[in-house]
Residue frames as qw, qx, qy, qz and C-alpha x, y, z in Angstrom:
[[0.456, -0.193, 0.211, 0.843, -2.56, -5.05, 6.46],
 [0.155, 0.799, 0.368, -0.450, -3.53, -1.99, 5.20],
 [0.553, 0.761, 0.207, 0.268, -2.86, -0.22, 1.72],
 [0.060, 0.892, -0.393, 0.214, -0.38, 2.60, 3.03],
 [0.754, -0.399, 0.521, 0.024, 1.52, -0.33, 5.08],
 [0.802, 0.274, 0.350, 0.399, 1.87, -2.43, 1.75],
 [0.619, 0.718, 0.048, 0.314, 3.26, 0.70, 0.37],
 [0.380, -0.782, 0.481, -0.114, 5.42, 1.39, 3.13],
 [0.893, -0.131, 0.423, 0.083, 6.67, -2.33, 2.92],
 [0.821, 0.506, 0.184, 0.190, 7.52, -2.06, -0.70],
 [0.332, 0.804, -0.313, 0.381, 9.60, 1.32, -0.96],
 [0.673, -0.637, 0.374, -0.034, 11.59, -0.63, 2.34],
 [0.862, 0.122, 0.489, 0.045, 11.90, -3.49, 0.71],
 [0.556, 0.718, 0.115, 0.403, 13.47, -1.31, -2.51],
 [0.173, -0.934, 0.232, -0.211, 15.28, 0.61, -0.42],
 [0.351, -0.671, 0.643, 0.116, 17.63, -1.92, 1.39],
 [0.863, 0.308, 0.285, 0.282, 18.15, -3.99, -1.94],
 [0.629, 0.691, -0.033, 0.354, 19.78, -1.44, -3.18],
 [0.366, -0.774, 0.414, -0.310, 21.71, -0.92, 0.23],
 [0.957, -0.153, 0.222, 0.104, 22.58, -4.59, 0.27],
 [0.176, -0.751, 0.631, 0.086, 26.13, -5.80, 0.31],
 [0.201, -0.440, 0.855, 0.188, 25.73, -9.29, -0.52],
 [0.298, 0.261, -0.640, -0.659, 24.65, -10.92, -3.02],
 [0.363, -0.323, -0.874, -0.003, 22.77, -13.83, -0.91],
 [0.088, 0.527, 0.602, -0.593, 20.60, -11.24, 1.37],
 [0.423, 0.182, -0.380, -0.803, 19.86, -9.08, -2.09],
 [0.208, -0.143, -0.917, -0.309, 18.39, -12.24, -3.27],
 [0.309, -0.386, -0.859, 0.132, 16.24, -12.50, -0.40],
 [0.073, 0.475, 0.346, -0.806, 15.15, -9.12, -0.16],
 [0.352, 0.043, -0.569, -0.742, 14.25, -9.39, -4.02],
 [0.262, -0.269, -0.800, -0.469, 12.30, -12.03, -3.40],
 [0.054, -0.588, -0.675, 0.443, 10.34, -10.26, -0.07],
 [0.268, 0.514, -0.108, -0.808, 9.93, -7.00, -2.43],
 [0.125, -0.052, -0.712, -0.689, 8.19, -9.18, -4.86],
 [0.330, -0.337, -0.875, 0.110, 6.27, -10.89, -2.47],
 [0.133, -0.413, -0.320, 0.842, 5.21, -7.23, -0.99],
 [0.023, -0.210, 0.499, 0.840, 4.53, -6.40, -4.19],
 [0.412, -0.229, -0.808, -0.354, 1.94, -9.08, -5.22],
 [0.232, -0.511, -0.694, 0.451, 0.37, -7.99, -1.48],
 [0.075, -0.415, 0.014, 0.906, 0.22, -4.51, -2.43],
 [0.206, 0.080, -0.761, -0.609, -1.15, -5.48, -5.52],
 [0.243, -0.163, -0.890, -0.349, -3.87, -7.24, -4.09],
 [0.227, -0.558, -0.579, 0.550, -5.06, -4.74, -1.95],
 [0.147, 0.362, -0.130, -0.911, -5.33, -2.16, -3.87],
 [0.228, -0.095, -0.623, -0.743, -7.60, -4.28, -6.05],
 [0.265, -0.552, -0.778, 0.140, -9.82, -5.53, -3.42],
 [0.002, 0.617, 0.468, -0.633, -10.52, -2.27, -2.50],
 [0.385, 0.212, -0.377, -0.815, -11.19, -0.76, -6.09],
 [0.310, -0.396, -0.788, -0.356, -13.50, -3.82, -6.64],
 [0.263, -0.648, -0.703, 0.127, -15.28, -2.77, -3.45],
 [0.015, -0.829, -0.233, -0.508, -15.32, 1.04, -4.17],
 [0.557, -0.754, -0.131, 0.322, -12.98, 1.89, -1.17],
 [0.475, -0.396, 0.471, 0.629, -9.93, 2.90, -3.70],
 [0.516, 0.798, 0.290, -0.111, -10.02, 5.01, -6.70],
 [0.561, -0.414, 0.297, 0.653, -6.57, 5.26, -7.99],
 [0.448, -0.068, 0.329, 0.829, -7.65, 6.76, -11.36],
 [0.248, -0.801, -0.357, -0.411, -10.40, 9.03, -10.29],
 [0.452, 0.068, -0.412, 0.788, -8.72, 11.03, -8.06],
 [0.252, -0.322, 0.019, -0.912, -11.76, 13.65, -7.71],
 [0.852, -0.313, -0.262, -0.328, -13.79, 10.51, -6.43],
 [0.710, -0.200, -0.551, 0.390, -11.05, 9.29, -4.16],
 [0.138, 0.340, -0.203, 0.908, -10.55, 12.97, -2.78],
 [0.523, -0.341, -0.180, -0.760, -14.64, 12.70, -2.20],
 [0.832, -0.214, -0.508, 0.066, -14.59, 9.24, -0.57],
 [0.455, 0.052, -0.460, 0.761, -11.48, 10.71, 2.03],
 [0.278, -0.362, 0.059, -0.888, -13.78, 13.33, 2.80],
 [0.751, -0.322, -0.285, -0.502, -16.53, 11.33, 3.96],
 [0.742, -0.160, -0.573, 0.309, -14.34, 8.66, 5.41],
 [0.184, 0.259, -0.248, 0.915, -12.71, 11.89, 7.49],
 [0.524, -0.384, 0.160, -0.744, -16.25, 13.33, 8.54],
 [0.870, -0.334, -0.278, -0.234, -17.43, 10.00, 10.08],
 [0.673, -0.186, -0.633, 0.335, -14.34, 9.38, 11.59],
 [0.114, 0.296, -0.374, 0.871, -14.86, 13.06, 13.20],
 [0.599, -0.356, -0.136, -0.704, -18.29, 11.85, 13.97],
 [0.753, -0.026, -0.656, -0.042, -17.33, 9.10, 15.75],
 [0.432, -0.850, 0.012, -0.301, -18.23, 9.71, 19.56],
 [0.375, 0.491, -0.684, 0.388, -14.82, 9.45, 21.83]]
């Protein structure tokens, strides 16, 4: 799973709790939007420990996208 995915997952996952009608599928969407959460959560830190994610250096995550961007334009088709 990928970082945008987990954050796609969550704001779902917040989205039809608060669309829910009954009180036994809320439940169980609370507890897959926690469980999304804590996934989301641990992706984003595995990639700040391994310098792929810079959530509060923004001028260094801007720089990283660049790069990531040229290679994939370098990448032969």
């Amino acid at each position: 799973m990928t970082l945008p995915n987990a954050k796609s997952g969550v704001r779902n996952y917040a989205m039809a709790v608060t669309e829910c009608a009954t009180p036994e599928i809320k439940q169980i969407l609370m507890k897959q939007l926690d469980e999304a959460i804590d996934s989301h959560e641990k992706i984003s830190n595995y990639m700040a420990q391994h310098g792929l994610y810079h959530p509060f250096h923004i001028s260094e995550q801007i720089q990283l996208d660049l790069k990531n961007i040229q290679t994939a334009i370098n990448i032969p088709s």
